[in-house]
N, C-alpha and C positions, 0 to 999 in steps of 0.2 A: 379531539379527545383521545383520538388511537396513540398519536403524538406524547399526549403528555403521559396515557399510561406507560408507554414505553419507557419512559425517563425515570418513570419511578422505578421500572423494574434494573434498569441499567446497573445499579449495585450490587443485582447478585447473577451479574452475567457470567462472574466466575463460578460459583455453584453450580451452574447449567452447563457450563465446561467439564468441569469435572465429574458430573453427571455422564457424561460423554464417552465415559473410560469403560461402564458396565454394557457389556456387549446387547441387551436387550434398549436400552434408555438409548446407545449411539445409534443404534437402526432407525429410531423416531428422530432423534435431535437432526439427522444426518437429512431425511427424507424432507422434515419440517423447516429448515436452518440454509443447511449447506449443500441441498443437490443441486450438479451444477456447477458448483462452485467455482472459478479457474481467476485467480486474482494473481498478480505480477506486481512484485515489489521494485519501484526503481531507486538506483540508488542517490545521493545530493551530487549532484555534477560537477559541483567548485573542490569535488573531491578527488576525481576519476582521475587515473593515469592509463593512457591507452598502451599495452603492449601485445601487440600483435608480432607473433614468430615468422610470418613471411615479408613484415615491414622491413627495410633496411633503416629508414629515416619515418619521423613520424608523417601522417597523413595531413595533404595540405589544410583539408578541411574535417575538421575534431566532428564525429559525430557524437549526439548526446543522449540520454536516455528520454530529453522531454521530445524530441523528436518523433516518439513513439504516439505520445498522448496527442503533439501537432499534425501527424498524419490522420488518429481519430475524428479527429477536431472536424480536420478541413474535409472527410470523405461523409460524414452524418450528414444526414436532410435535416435533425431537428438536436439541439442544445438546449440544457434547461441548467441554469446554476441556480445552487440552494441558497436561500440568504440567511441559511444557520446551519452550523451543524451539529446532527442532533447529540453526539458523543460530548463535543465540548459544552452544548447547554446543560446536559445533564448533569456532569462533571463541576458547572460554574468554573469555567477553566479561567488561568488568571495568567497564562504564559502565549496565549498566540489568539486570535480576534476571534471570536464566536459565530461572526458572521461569513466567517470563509469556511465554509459547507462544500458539498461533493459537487461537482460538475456531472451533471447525467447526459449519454448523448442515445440517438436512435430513435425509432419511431415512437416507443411504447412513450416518449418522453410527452406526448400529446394527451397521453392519461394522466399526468403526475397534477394532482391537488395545485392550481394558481398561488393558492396561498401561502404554498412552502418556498416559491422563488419565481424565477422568470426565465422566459426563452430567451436566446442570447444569438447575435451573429458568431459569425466565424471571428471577428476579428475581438469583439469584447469576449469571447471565450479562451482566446490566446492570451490576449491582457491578464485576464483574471486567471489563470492558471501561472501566470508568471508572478503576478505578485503573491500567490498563494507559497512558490518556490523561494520570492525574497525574504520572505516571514520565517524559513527555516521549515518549512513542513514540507512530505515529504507525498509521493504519489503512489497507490495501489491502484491499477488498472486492470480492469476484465468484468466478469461474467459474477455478479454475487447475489446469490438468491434472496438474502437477509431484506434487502433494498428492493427485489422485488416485489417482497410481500408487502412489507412494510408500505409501501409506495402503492401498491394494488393494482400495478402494471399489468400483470401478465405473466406466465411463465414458458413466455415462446421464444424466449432469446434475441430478446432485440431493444435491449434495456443495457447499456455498457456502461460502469460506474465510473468515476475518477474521483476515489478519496483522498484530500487534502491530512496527513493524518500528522497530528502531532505525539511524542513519545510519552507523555504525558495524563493522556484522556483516552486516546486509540481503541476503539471497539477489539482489534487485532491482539490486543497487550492479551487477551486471553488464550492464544495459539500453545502459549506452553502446557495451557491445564487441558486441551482438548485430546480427545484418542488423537493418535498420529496421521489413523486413514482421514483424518477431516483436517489438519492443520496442515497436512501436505497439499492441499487445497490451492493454498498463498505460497507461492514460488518467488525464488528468487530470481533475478534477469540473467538470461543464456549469456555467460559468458565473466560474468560478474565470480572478483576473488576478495576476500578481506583475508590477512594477516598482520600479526604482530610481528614486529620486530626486535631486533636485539636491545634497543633502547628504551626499551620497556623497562620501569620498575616497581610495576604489581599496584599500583595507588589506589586503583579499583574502580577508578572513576567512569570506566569505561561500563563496567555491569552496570551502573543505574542509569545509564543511557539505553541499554537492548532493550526493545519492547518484547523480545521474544525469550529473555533470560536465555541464551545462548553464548555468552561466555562468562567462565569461574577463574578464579585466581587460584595457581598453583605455583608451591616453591616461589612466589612472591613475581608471576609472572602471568599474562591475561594469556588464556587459551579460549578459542575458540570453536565450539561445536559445529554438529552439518546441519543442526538447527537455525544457523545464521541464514536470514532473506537477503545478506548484501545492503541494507539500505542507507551503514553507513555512519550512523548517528555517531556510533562508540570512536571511531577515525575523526570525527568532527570535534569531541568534546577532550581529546586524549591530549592531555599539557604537555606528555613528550613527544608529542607528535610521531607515535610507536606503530600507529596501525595503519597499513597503505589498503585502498581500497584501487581495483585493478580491474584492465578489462583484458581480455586475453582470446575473445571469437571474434573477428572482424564480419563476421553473420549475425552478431547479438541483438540489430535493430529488427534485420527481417524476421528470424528466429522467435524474438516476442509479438514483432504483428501477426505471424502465422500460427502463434500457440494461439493466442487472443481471437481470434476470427475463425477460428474451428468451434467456439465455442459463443459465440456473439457475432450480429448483424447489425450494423447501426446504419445503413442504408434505408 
């Protein structure tokens, strides 16, 4: 019943955003919502160009951003994958499967409701995170209070999410209407660059790709804000193939498991 109320409310997730902005309403939304919060956007990996300034020749072996979510994977005692998720049921989403819901790992995962999905090995947790990556959608990883409630885990930190999220449906598409001190919450990955290039010619197709509305067209040209999470989509969908997406810290694996683990125990 919590479930479906939830879905009905999913529509005016934005109003509740923007609510977010009046300094008394964000102190509650912030304590009820998002304390806590520490969520890490990774970007699509069939995108990534590594350049590292101490490399002379690239590295024999390419590390990747899902490597981060594979390390969770394989150190959790307990996996639970959703068999919906509840942004695209709400949504009736019609661009990526409904049943590719969040991956939960950590203890608290032994409270989560039977009926929302099931516990999963190590090995059908990799599978299923990999074809959630073939489908085109994209991974936020960390600590989100939203899913704790929701879920009625706990709020001891031992509940680590892994949103499958399409650009589309995304509970996240609301980052741009929320105060700043709570959307800076969902980071981008240590080390991650998006720019445009000179081959750009303004078409635009790249804004209805940000789920964070973080780049405008100027003088017939995409710019991009410090609002960008790095994850990617607008470099994916861009017909001149204008935007490179870049990694630039050869730390950028460790650097997200140690943001991620100051703030979540999945042991």
């Amino acid at each position: 019943k919590f479930v479906l109320f939830l879905e009905k409310m999913y529509p005016y997730r934005i109003l509740v955003a923007k609510m977010s902005r009046v300094p008394l309403m964000r102190e509650i939304i912030n304590k009820m919502l998002f304390d806590k919060t520490n969520l890490t956007v990774l970007p699509k990996e069939s995108l990534i160009e590594i350049k590292l300034e101490k490399s002379i020749k690239p590295p024999e072996k390419i590390v990747l951003p899902s490597q981060v979510v594979e390390y969770f994977i394989r150190k959790s005692n307990h996996r639970f994958i959703m068999k919906f998720c509840l942004c695209r049921e709400a949504m009736q989403c019609k661009n990526h499967p409904i049943e590719f819901g969040c991956l939960f790992l950590g203890d608290a995962v032994r409270n989560i409701n039977p009926e929302f999905g099931r516990e999963a090995t190590i090995d059908e947790a990799l599978t299923y995170v990999q074809q959630c990556r073939a489908d085109g959608l994209i991974h936020l990883i960390g600590r989100d209070k939203i899913d704790e409630t929701w879920l009625g885990v706990g709020s001891d930190g031992k509940l680590l999410t892994i949103c499958n999220c399409c650009s589309c449906c995304c509970l996240w598409k609301i980052l741009s209407d929320l105060d700043p001190k709570i959307s800076s919450k969902v980071k981008r990955m240590p080390g991650v660059e998006v720019k445009v290039t000179e081959k750009c010619t303004g078409c635009g197709i790249c804004t209805e790709h940000c789920f964070v509305q973080a780049i405008h067209i100027q003088n017939q040209h995409a710019i991009i804000g410090d609002d960008c999470k790095g994850c990617g989509r607008c470099a994916d969908h861009c017909p001149q193939h204008a935007i490179h997406v870049t990694i630039t810290d050869e730390l950028f694996i460790q650097k997200t498991i140690e943001r991620i683990e100051k703030s979540v125990d999945v042991v």
